[in-house]
C-alpha positions in Angstrom: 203.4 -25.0 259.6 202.9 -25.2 255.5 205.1 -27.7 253.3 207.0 -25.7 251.4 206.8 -28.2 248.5 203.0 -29.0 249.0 201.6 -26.4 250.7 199.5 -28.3 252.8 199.8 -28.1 256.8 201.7 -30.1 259.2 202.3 -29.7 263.4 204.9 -27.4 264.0 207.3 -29.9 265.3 207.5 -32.3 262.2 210.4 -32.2 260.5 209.1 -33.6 257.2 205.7 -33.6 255.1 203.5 -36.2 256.3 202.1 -35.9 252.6 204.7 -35.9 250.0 207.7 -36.5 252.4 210.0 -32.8 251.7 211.9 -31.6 254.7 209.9 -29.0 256.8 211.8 -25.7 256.8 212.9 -24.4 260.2 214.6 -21.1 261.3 217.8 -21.6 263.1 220.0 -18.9 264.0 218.2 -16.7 261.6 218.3 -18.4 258.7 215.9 -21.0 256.7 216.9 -23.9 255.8 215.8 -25.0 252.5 214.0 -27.9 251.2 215.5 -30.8 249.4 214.7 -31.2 246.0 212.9 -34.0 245.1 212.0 -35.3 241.8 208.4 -35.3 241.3 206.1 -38.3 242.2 203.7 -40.4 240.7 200.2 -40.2 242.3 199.9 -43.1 245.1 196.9 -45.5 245.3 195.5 -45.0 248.8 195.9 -47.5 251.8 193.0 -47.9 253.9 194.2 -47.5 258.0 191.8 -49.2 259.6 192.6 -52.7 261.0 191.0 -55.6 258.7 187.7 -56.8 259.0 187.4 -59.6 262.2 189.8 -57.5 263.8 187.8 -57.5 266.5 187.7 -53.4 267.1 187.8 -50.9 264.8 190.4 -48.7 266.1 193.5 -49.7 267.2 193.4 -50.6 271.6 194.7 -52.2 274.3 197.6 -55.3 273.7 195.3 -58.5 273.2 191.9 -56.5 272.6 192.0 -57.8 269.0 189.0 -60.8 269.4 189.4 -64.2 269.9 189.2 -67.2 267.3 187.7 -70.4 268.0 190.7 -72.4 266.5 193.9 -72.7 264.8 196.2 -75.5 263.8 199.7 -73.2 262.8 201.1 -70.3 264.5 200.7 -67.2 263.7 203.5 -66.8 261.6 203.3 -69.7 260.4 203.5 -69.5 256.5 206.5 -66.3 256.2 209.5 -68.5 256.5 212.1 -68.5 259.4 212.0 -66.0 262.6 214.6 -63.1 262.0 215.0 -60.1 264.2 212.8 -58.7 266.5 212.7 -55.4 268.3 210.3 -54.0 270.5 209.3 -50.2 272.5 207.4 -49.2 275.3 206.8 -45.7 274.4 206.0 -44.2 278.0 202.3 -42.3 278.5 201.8 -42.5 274.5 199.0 -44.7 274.5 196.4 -42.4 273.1 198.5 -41.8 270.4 198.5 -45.6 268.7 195.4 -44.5 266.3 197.6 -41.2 265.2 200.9 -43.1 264.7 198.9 -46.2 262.9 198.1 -43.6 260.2 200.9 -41.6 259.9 202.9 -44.9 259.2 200.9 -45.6 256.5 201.3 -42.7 255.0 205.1 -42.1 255.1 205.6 -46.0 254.0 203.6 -45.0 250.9 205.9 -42.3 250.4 209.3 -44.2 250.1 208.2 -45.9 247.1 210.5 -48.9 247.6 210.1 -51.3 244.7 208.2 -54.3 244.5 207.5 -53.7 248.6 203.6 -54.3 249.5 201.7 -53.1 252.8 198.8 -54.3 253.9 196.9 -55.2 256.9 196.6 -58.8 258.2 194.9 -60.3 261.4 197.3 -63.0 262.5 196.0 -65.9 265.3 197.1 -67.8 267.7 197.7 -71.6 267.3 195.2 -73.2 270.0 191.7 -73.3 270.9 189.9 -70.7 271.6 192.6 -68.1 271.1 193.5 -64.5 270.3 194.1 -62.6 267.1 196.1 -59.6 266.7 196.4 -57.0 263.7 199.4 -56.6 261.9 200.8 -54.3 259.7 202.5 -55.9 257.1 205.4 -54.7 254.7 206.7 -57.2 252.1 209.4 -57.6 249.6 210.7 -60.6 247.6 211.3 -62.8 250.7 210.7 -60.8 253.1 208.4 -60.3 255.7 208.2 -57.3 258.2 205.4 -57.2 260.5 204.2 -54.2 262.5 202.3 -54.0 265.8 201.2 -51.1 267.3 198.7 -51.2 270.5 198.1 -49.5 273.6 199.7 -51.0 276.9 198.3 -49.4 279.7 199.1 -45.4 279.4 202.1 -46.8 277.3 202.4 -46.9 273.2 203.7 -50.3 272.8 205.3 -50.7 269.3 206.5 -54.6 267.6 208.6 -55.1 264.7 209.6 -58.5 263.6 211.0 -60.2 260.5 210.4 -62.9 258.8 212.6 -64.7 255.6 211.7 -67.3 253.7 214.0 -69.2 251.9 214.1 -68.6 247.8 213.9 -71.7 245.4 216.9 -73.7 244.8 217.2 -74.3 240.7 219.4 -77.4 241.4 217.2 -78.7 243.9 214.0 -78.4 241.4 216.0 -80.2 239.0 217.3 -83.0 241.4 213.4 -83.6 242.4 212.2 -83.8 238.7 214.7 -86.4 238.1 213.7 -87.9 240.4 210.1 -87.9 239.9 210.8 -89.3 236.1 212.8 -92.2 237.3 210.2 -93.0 239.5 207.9 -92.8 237.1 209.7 -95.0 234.6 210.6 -97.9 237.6 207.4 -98.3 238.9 205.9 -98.8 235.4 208.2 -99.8 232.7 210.8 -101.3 234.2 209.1 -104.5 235.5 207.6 -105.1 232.3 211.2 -104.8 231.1 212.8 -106.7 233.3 210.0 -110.0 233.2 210.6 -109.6 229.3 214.5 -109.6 229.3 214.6 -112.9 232.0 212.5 -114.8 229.5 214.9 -113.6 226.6 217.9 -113.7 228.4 220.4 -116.7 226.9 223.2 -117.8 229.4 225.4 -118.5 226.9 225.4 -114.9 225.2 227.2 -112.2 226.5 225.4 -109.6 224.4 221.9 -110.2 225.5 223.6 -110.7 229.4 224.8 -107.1 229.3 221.5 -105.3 228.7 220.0 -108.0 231.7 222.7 -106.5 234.2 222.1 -103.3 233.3 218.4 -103.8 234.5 219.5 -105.5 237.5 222.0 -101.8 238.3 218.3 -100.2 237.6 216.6 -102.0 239.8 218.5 -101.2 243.4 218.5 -97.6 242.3 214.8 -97.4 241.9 214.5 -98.8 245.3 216.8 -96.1 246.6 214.8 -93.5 244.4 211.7 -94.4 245.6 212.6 -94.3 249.3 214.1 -91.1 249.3 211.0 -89.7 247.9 208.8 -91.1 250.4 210.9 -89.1 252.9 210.8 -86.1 250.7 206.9 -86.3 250.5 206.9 -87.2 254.7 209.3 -83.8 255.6 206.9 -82.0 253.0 204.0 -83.1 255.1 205.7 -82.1 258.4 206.8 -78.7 256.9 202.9 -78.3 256.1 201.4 -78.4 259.3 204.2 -77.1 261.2 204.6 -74.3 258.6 202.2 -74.5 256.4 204.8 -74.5 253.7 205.0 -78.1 251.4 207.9 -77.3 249.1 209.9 -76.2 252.0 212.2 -78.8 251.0 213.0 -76.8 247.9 214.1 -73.6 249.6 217.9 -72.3 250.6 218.9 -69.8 252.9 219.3 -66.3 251.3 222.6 -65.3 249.9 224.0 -62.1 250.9 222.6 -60.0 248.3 219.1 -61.0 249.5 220.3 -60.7 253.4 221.5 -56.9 252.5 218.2 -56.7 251.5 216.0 -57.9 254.2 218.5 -55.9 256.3 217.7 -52.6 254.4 213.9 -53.3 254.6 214.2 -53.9 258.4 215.6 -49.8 258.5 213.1 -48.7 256.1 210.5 -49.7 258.6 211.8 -48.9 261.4 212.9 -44.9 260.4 209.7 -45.0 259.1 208.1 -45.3 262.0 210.4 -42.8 263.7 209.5 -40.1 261.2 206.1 -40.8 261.7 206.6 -40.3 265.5 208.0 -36.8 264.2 205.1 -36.4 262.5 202.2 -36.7 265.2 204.5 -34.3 267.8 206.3 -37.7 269.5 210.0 -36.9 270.7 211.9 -39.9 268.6 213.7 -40.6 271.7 211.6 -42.3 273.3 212.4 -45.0 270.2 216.1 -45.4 270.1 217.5 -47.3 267.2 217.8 -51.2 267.2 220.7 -53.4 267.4 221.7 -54.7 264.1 220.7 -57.7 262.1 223.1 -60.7 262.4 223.0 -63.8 259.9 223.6 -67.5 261.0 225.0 -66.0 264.7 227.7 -64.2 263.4 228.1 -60.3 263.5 227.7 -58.4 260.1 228.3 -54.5 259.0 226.4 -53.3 255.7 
């Protein structure tokens, strides 16, 4: 079957262009129906679809066939932020078809043309010794992370989606730590020097040189206070680094719910993505039913 918008050839089940994306035309009850019309589209860079180098294998195999690595202190996730939703699919007797689906993925991502979204591929591994490493496909945008994994499982066509957020900047926060920082800065090296020059200047008997000596002796318990909060600061920092390998984690909220509608709408975008791309290489889309949807903080939310 020819695109009508492209011309170029597709299996006769798809029901859009695995190259530009227009709906196929089909006859039903005698009649054709008719292509949308789509504006027309900038020339896309292309994506290589073979798994990253150190992969292990050079086409895409069995669950766990993707090498092993001698060692790794964080886990494989370890630097996208907080777990979000994951959904699986054990596509049954589909297993040859993992190589097919890997590139027709690639290719209908590219076409969406979501802004500011990247792909690539990524070989994550294990935290251990002597562990595996896996090859994922990876799809970001501003905090999000989706991660792809397609493999073989037996006969089966195993397919892994999972999301990852991590937490934007906080403004106040970055301005609370500065502060910080600075009065740090001016206790542990001016203030002594201040305070050993106001005790030998001080006179008893004068209120006016008294009142600039209190002041110093306010300055002094807060600097204490300062200074231990920030050795807890640069302690959770620490901890966030080899746990998560992410130091300013300190720094970060949790999204608002602009950026949640977002990660939600990239969580689809993948997901029908690779349903049309199942479409595309002659797979019946039933075999992947739609997930359940994305929930916030426990609690149930429609978009």
């Amino acid at each position: 079957m020819n695109c009508p918008q492209c011309g170029k050839e597709n299996p006769e089940s798809s029901r859009f262009c695995q190259f530009c994306g227009a709906t196929m035309t089909s006859e039903i009850t005698g009649t054709l129906t008719q292509p949308v019309a789509r504006a027309p589209q900038p020339p896309l860079a292309p994506l290589s679809t073979a798994p990253p180098p150190g992969s292990g294998t050079g086409q895409i195999g069995q669950v766990g066939a993707g090498g092993t690595a001698a060692v790794n202190i964080w886990g494989p996730f370890a630097q996208y932020g907080g777990r979000g939703r994951h959904v699986s699919w054990l596509l049954d007797e589909q297993g040859t078809n993992a190589q097919k689906l890997h590139g027709a993925v690639t290719e209908r991502f590219q076409q969406r043309q979501i802004p500011g979204s990247q792909m690539e591929w990524s070989t994550l591994v294990a935290k251990g010794l002597l562990v595996e490493r896996r090859p994922f496909y990876f799809i970001k945008r501003g905090i999000t992370t989706v991660a792809l994994y397609i493999a073989q499982f037996g006969r089966d066509l195993y397919i892994s989606q999972v999301t990852y957020v991590k937490g934007p900047f906080s403004n106040v926060r970055i301005a609370i730590l500065a502060l910080m920082i600075l009065f740090f800065l001016y206790y542990s090296t001016f203030y002594s020097a201040s305070l050993f020059g106001r005790l030998l200047e001080v006179n008893p008997f004068s209120r006016t040189s008294a009142f600039p000596f209190f002041l110093l002796c306010i300055v002094g318990p807060l600097g204490g206070c300062n200074s231990v909060l920030l050795f807890f600061a640069v302690l959770y920092s620490l901890y966030k680094w080899v746990t998560e390998r992410d130091f300013l984690a300190i720094l970060r909220t949790p999204p608002n719910e602009f950026q949640q509608d977002d990660t939600i709408a990239l969580e689809k975008a993948v997901e029908e993505t690779v349903r049309q791309a199942l479409d595309t290489i002659g797979i019946d889309t039933a075999l992947m039913p739609p997930a359940a949807e994305q929930s916030f903080g426990g609690r149930r939310r429609l978009i």
